[in-house]
N, C-alpha and C positions, 0 to 999 in steps of 0.2 A: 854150619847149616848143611845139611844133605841135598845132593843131588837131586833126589824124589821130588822134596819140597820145592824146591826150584823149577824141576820140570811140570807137576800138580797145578804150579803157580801160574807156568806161563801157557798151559794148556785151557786152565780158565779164562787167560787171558786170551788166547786166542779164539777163544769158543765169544765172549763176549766181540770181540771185532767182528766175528762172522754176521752176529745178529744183531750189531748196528751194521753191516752193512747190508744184510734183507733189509733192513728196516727204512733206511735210504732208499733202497731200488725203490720201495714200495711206493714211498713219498714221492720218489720222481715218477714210477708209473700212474699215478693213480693225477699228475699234476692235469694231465687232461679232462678228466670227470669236471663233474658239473660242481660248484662250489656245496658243500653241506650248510643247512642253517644252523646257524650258532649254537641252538637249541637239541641239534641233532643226536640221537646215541652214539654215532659215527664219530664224531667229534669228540666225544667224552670216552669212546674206547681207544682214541690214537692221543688224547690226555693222559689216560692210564698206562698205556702202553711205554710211552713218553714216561712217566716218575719210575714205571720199576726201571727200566733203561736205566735212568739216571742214576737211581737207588742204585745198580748192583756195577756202575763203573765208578760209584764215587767208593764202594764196598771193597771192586779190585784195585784200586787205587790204593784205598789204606793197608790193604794188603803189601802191595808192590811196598809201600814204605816201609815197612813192618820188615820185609826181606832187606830191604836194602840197610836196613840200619843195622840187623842182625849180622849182616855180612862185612857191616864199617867194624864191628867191634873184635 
């Protein structure tokens, strides 16, 4: 496994920890405001925001496996 690939790897990874942690700050800043109703667009764009989050660290996740198994062999 090259170098490249390893540092490409952990750069995504580190890009992805950055924007969950705006994404936190934001959560915590915003815990003041006034409740959204359920029904809200607000609601459903920090839903969405929330899956691709999800989607793209369960992504670099199988990624890191993927390194790490190529690196066991």
């Amino acid at each position: 496994m090259s170098a490249t690939r390893i540092d490409q790897a952990m750069a995504r990874i580190g890009s992805a920890m950055e924007r969950i942690d705006a994404a936190r700050a934001r959560i915590e800043a915003s815990k003041g405001e006034a409740p959204a109703s359920p029904g809200s667009s607000r609601v459903m764009e920090l839903v969405n925001a929330h899956e691709r989050l999800r989607e793209e660290v369960a992504d670099t996740i199988g990624e890191l496996d993927a390194l790490i198994e190529e690196l066991e062999q």
